[in-house]
C-alpha positions in Angstrom: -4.7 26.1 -21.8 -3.0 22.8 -20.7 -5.1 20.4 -18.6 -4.0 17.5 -16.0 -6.0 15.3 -14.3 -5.1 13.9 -10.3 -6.2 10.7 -9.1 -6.4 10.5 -5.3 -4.5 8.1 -3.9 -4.8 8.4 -0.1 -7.5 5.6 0.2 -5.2 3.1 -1.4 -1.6 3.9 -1.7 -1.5 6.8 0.8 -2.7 4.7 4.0 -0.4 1.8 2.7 2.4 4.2 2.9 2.0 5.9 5.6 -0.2 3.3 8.2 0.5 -0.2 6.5 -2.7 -0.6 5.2 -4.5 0.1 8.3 -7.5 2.4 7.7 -10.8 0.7 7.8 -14.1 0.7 5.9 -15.8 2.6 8.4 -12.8 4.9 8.0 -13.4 5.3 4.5 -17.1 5.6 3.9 -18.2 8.9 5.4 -16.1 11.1 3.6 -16.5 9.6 0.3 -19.7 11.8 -0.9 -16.9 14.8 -0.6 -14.1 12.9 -2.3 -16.6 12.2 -5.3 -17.7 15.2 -6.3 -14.3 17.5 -5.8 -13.3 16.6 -9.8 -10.9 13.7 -9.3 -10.9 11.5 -12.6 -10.3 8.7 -10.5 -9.8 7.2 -6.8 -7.5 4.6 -6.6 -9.2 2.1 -3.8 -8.5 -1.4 -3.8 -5.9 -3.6 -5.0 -2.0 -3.3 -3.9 -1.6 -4.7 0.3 -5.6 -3.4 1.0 -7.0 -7.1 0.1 -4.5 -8.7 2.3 -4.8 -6.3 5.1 -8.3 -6.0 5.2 -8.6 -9.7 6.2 -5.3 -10.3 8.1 -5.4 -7.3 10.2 -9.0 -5.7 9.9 -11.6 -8.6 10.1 -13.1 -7.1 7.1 -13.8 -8.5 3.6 -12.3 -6.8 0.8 -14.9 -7.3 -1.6 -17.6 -6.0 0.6 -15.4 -2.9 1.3 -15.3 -2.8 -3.3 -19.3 -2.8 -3.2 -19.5 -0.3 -0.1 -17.3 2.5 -1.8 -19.0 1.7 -5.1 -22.6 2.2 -3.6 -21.1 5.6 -2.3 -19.1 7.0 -5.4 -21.5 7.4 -8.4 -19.3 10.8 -10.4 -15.9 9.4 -10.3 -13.9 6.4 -11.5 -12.6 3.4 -8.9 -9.2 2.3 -9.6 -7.5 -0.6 -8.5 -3.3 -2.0 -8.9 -2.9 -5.3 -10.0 0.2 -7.2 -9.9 -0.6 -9.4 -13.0 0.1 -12.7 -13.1 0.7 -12.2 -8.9 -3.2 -10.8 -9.2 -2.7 -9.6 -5.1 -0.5 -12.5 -4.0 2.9 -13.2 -3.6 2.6 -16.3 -6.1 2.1 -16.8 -9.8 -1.6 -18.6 -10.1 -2.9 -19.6 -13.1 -4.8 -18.0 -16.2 -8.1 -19.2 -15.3 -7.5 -17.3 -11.8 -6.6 -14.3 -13.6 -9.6 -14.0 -15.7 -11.9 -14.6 -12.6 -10.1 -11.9 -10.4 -10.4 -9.4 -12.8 -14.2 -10.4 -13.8 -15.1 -10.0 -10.2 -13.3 -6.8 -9.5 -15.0 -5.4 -12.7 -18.6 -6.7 -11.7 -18.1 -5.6 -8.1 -17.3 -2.0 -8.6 -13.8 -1.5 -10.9 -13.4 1.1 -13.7 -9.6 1.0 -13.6 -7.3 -1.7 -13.8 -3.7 -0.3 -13.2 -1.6 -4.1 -14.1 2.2 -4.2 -13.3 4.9 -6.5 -13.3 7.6 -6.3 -11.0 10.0 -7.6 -13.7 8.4 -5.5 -16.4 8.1 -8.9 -17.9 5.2 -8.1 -20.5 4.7 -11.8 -20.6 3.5 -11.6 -17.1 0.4 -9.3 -18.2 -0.6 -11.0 -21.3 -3.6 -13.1 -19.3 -4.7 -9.7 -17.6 -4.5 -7.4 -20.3 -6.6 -10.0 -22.6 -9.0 -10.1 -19.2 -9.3 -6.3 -18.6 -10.6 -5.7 -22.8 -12.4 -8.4 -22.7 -14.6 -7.3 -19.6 -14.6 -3.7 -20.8 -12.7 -1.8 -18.1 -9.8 0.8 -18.8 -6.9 -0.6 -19.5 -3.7 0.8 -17.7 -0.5 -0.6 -18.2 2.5 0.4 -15.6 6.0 0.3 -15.9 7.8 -0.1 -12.7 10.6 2.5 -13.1 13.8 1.8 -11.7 17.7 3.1 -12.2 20.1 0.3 -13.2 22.8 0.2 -15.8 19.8 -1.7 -17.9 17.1 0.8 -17.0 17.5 3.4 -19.3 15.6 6.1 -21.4 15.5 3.9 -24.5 14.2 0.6 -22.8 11.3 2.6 -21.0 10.4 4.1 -24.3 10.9 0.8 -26.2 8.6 -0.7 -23.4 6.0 1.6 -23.6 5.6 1.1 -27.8 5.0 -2.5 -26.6 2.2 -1.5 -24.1 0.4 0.7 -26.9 0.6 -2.6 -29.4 -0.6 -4.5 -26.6 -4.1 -2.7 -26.7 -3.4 -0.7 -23.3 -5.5 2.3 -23.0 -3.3 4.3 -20.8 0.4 3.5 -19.4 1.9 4.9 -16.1 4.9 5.5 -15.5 5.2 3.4 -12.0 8.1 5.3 -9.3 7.1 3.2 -6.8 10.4 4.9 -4.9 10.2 8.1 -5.3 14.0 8.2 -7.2 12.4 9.4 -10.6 14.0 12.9 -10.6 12.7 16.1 -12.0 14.8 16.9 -14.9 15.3 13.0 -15.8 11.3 13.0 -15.7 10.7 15.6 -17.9 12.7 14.3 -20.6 11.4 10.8 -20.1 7.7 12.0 -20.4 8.5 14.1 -23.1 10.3 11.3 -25.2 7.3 8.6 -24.3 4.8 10.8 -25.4 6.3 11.3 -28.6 6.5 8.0 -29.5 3.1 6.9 -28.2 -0.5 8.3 -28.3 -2.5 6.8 -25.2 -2.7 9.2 -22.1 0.6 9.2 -19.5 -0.3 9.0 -16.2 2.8 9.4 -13.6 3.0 8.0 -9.7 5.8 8.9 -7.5 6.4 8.5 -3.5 7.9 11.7 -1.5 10.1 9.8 0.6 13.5 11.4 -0.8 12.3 14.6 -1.3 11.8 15.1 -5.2 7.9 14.4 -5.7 6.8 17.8 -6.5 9.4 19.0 -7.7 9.1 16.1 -10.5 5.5 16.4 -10.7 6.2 20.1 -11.6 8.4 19.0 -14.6 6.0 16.6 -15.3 3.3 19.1 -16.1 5.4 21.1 -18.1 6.1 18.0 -19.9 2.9 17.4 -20.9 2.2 14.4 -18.3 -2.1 13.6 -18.7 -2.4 12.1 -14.9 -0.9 12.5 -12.0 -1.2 10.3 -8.1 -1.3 12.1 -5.1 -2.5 11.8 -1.7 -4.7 14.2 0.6 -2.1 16.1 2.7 -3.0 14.0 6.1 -1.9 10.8 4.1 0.6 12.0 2.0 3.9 13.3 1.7 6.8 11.1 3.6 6.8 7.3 2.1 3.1 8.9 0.4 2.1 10.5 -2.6 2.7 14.4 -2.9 0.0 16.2 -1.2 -2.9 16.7 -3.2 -3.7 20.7 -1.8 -0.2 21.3 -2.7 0.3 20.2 -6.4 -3.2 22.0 -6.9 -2.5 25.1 -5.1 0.9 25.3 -7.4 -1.4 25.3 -10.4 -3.1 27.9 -9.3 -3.3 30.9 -11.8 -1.1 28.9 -14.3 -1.7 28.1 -18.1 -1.7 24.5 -16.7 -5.1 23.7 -15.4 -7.3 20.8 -13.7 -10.7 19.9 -12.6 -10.2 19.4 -9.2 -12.0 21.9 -7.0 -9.1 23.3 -4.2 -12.0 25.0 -1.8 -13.3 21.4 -1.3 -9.7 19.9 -0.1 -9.6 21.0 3.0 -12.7 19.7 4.3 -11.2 16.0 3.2 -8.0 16.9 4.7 -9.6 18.0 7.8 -12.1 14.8 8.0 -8.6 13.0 8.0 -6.9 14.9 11.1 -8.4 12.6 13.8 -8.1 9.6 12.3 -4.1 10.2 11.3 -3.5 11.0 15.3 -5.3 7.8 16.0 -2.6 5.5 14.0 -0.2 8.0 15.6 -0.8 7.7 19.0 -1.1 4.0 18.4 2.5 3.9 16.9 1.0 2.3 13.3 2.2 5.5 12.1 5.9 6.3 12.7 7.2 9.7 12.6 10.4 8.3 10.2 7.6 7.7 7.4 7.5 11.3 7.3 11.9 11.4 7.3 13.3 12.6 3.7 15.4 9.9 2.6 17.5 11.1 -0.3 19.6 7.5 0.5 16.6 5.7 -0.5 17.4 6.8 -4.6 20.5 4.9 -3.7 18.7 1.9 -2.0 14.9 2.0 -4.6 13.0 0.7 -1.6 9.2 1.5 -2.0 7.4 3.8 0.8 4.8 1.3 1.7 7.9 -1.5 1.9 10.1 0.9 4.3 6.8 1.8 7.1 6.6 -2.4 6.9 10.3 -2.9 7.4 10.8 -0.5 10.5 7.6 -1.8 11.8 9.0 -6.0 11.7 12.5 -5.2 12.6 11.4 -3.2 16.1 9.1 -5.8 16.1 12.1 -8.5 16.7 14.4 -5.8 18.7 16.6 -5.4 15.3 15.6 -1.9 14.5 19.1 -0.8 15.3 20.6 -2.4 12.4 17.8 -0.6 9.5 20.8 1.3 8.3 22.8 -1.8 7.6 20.0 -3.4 5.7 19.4 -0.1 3.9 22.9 -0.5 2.7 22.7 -4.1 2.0 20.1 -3.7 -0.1 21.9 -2.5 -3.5 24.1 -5.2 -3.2 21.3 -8.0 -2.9 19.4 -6.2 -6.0 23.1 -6.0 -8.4 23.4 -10.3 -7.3 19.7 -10.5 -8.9 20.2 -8.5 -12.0 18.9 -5.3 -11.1 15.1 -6.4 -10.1 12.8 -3.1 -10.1 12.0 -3.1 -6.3 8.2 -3.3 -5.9 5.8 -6.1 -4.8 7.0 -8.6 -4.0 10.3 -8.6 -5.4 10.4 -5.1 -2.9 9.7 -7.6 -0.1 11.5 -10.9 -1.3 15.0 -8.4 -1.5 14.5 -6.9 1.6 13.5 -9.3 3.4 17.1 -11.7 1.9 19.2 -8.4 3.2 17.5 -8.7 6.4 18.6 -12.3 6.5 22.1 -11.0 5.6 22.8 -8.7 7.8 21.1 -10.5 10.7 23.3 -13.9 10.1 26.5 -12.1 9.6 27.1 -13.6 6.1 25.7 -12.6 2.7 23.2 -15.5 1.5 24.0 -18.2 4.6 20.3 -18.3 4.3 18.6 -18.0 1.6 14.6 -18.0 1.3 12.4 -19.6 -0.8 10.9 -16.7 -2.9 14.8 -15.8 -4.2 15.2 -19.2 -4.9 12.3 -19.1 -7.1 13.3 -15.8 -8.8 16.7 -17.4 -9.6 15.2 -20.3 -11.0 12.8 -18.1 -13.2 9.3 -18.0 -11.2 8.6 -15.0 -11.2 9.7 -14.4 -15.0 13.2 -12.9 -17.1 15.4 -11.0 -14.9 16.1 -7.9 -16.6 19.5 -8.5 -16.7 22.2 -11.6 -15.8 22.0 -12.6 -11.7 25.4 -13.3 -10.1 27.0 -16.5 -11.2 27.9 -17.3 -7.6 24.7 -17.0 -6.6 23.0 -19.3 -9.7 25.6 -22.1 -8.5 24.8 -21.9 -4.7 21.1 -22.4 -5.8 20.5 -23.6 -9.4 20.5 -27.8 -10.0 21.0 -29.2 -13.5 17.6 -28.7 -14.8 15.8 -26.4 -12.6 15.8 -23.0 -14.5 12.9 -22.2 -16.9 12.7 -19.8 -19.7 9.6 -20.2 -20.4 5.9 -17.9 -19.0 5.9 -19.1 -15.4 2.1 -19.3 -15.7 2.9 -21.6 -18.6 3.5 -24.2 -16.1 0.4 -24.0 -14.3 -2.5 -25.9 -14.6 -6.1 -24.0 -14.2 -7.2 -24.6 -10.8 -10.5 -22.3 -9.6 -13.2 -24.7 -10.8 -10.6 -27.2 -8.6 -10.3 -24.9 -5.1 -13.7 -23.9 -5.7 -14.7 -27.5 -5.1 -12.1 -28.3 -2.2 -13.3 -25.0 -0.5 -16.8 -25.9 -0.6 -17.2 -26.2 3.2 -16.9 -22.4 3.7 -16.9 -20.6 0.8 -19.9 -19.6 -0.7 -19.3 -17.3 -4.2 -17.1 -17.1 -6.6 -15.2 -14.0 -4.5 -14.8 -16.2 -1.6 -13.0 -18.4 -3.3 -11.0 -15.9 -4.9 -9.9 -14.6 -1.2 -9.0 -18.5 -0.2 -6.9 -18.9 -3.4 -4.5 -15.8 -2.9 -4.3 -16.1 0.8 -5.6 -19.6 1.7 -4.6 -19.7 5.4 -5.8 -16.3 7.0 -8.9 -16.3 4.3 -10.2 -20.0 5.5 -10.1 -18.8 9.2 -11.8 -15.4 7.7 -14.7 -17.2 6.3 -15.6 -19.8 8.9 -15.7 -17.4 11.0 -17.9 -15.4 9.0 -20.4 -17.8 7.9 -21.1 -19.2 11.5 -21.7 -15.7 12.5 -24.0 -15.4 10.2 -25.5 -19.1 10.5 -25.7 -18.2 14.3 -27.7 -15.5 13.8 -30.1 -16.8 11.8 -30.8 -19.2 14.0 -31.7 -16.9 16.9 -34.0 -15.0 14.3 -35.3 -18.3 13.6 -36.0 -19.3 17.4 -37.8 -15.9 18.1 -40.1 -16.9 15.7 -40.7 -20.3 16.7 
C-alpha cells in the first residue's frame, strides 16, 4: 500500500484564488469542527494575501482570526505561507522582524511554516528558516517552480539538496501557475526524491487544465503531500478539487486518510457562500476559464482574479489579452523571475503600464527598479542590458543579502507606534502594512475604549 496525505487549501489559497481573499472569519468558523476531523494532515489558513485582506478589505484582525481557527481545530495541523524575508509584505524588513513574525505566528496558533522566495534566492530564507527551528514548528521549504531556459530539472534538484542541508523538514514543490505538467512532474518528483530524504509535498493551480492530471503522476511518483481545495473553492485559478483527487483514489493501491463521506457536507456548507461572492461579482466566472495560454504567460491564479478585477475596475479590461501577452516579454527583460508574490504583481502590474502607455518601459515603477538594482535578491539569470542602463546609476546595484542592508527596527516602530498599538502583534500588522494597519487599530482601540466607558458609566 502507497499512502498520500492532502492538505486543504480552500481557507487560504482557494478563496484567494477564486474571491481575492474575500471570505470572512465568520465564514470560516462554523464549518471548521467538520474540516478537522475528516483526516487532513494539515489546513493551510493564514499567511499568503489573508493578512492583508483581512484588514484592508474585511475590518478584521488577522491574528484574532489565527487564535479563532486555533481555538476550533484541536486534530489537525494549521499551516501558514510565508514569503521570507517579504514575511506578508511587499518589502524586505529586517532580521529582527523576521524572528518576531514567525515567533508570533507560532505562539498564536502555527504548526506549519511553508517559506518561499520568489527568486528562489536561499539567502532570502536564511533568517526564517533559523526562526522556524529555533521556535520548534515544521519546517517547509518551497521552491517556486517556473519554466525558463534556467529553470531546469537539474537546478530544482540541485536546489532541493540545498534545502535538506539547510535543516528543512519538508520541501514543496511550489506551481504557483498551474504550468507544471504531468509527465514533466513525474520525473521531477521522482528525480528529487532520489536525491533527498525529507517528505515532497506538491501545490499546483487548475487554471490551464493539467492539475489532476499532474497530481495523478504525482502519486504514482511517489509525491508524500498534496494541496487541494474543496470543490466550491477550487478548480479554475484554485487548487484541484479535493472530492475529486480522493474519489480517483478510490479502490487504488494508492491510499489516504481523508475520509470522502465527510466532503460533501464541507462542500455543501460552501454552496451559499460561493453564490454570495458570485452574485456580488467578487467571483468572476473567467476564474473558472481553462487557460492553457497561461503555461505560456506563468501568471499565478490568485494574481489573474486580481488583475481582471483592477483593470474593469479602470474600464481597461478590454486590453487583458494584450497584457497577457506582454507579460513573457517583461519576465525574459528581468531574467526570467519565477512569477509569484510579489514579483507576480510587480511584472504584471509593469506590463499593465506597457501596454496602457503604448511603449514598453515609458514608465517604469518603483518595485522593478528595486529588483534591477538587487532588492529583492540574485535574479536567476542576466536582466536586459537596455533595461539596466535606462535604470541602473554608477553605484546603485548590490550583490549582497538585501536584508544585509537593514538595520533592526521592531524594538524602533514598536516605540513610534506606541499611541495605538498595544502587543507585540499590533505592531507586527503596522510594520508590514503601516498605513491601512494604523487606521485599523485606532479605530479598534477607541471602539473598545468607548465601550468601556459606557460599562463604566452604568456603573457609576
Amino acid at each position: 500500500m502507497k499512502k498520500f496525505k492532502i492538505t486543504e487549501t480552500c481557507l487560504r489559497d482557494g478563496h484567494q484564488s477564486l474571491i481575492a481573499t474575500r471570505l470572512t472569519t465568520d465564514e470560516i468558523l462554523p464549518i471548521l469542527h467538520k474540516m478537522d476531523n475528516v483526516g487532513y494532515h494539515a489546513l493551510e489558513v493564514w499567511g499568503g494575501a489573508t493578512f492583508d485582506s483581512c484588514i484592508r478589505y474585511l475590518n478584521e484582525d488577522p491574528w484574532d482570526r489565527l487564535r479563532r481557527i486555533r481555538e476550533n481545530v484541536k486534530n489537525t495541523k494549521l499551516q501558514m505561507l510565508f514569503r521570507g524575508q517579504n514575511i506578508l509584505g511587499y518589502r524586505h524588513y529586517a532580521d529582527d522582524v523576521v524572528d518576531r513574525f514567525i515567533y508570533k505566528s507560532i505562539e498564536n496558533g502555527i504548526d506549519i511554516i511553508r517559506i518561499f522566495d520568489a527568486l528562489n534566492d536561499l539567502r532570502n530564507l536564511k533568517t526564517s528558516i533559523g526562526a522556524t527551528i529555533k521556535y520548534g514548528a515544521h519546517l517547509q521549504v518551497a521552491m517556486s517552480y517556473s519554466i525558463s531556459p534556467v529553470h531546469t530539472h537539474e537546478y530544482y534538484i540541485n536546489l532541493s539538496k540545498q534545502v535538506e542541508e539547510m535543516g528543512a523538514h519538508s520541501i514543496c514543490i511550489k506551481d504557483m501557475s498551474g504550468i507544471l505538467l504531468p509527465y514533466n512532474g513525474y520525473e521531477l518528483i521522482r528525480d528529487i526524491k532520489e536525491n533527498i530524504s525529507i517528505p515532497v509535498e506538491l501545490h499546483t493551480h487548475s487554471t490551464c487544465g493539467v492539475g489532476e492530471m499532474l497530481y495523478l503522476k504525482a502519486i504514482e511518483a511517489g509525491v508524500d503531500i498534496i494541496d487541494t481545495a474543496i470543490s466550491t473553492l477550487g478548480g479554475g485559478t484554485s487548487q484541484p478539487p479535493t472530492e475529486s483527487i480522493v474519489k480517483t483514489f478510490l479502490g487504488s493501491e494508492h491510499k489516504c486518510d481523508v475520509k470522502y463521506d465527510s466532503l460533501k457536507e464541507i462542500a455543501d456548507y460552501f454552496k451559499p457562500i460561493r453564490e454570495k461572492y458570485l452574485k456580488s461579482e467578487v467571483l468572476t466566472p473567467k476564474s473558472y476559464f481553462i487557460n492553457p495560454q497561461i503555461i505560456e504567460t506563468q501568471l499565478p491564479g490568485g494574481m489573474i482574479s486580481n488583475m481582471i478585477n483592477q483593470m474593469k475596475a479602470q474600464g481597461s479590461e478590454d486590453k487583458f489579452e494584450e497584457v497577457l501577452d506582454e507579460i513573457p516579454k517583461v519576465r525574459k527583460d528581468l531574467g526570467y523571475p519565477p512569477l509569484v508574490t510579489p514579483l507576480s504583481q510587480m511584472v504584471g502590474t509593469q506590463a499593465v503600464m506597457n501596454i496602457l502607455s503604448g511603449e514598453q518601459y515609458r514608465m517604469i515603477s518603483k518595485e522593478i527598479k528595486d529588483y534591477v538594482k538587487g532588492l529583492y535578491g540574485r535574479p536567476p539569470h542576466e536582466i536586459s542590458k537596455d533595461l539596466k542602463d535606462k535604470i541602473l546609476k554608477d553605484g546603485e546595484e548590490i550583490t549582497c543579502r538585501p536584508a544585509d542592508l537593514l538595520q533592526d527596527e521592531f524594538l524602533r516602530i514598536k516605540e513610534e507606534s506606541s499611541d495605538f498599538t498595544r502587543s507585540d502583534e499590533d505592531v507586527l500588522s503596522y510594520i508590514l502594512f503601516p498605513q491601512i494597519s494604523k487606521k485599523f487599530l485606532e479605530k479598534k482601540y477607541n471602539q473598545n475604549d468607548n465601550q468601556v466607558i459606557n460599562i463604566n458609566l452604568e456603573f457609576n
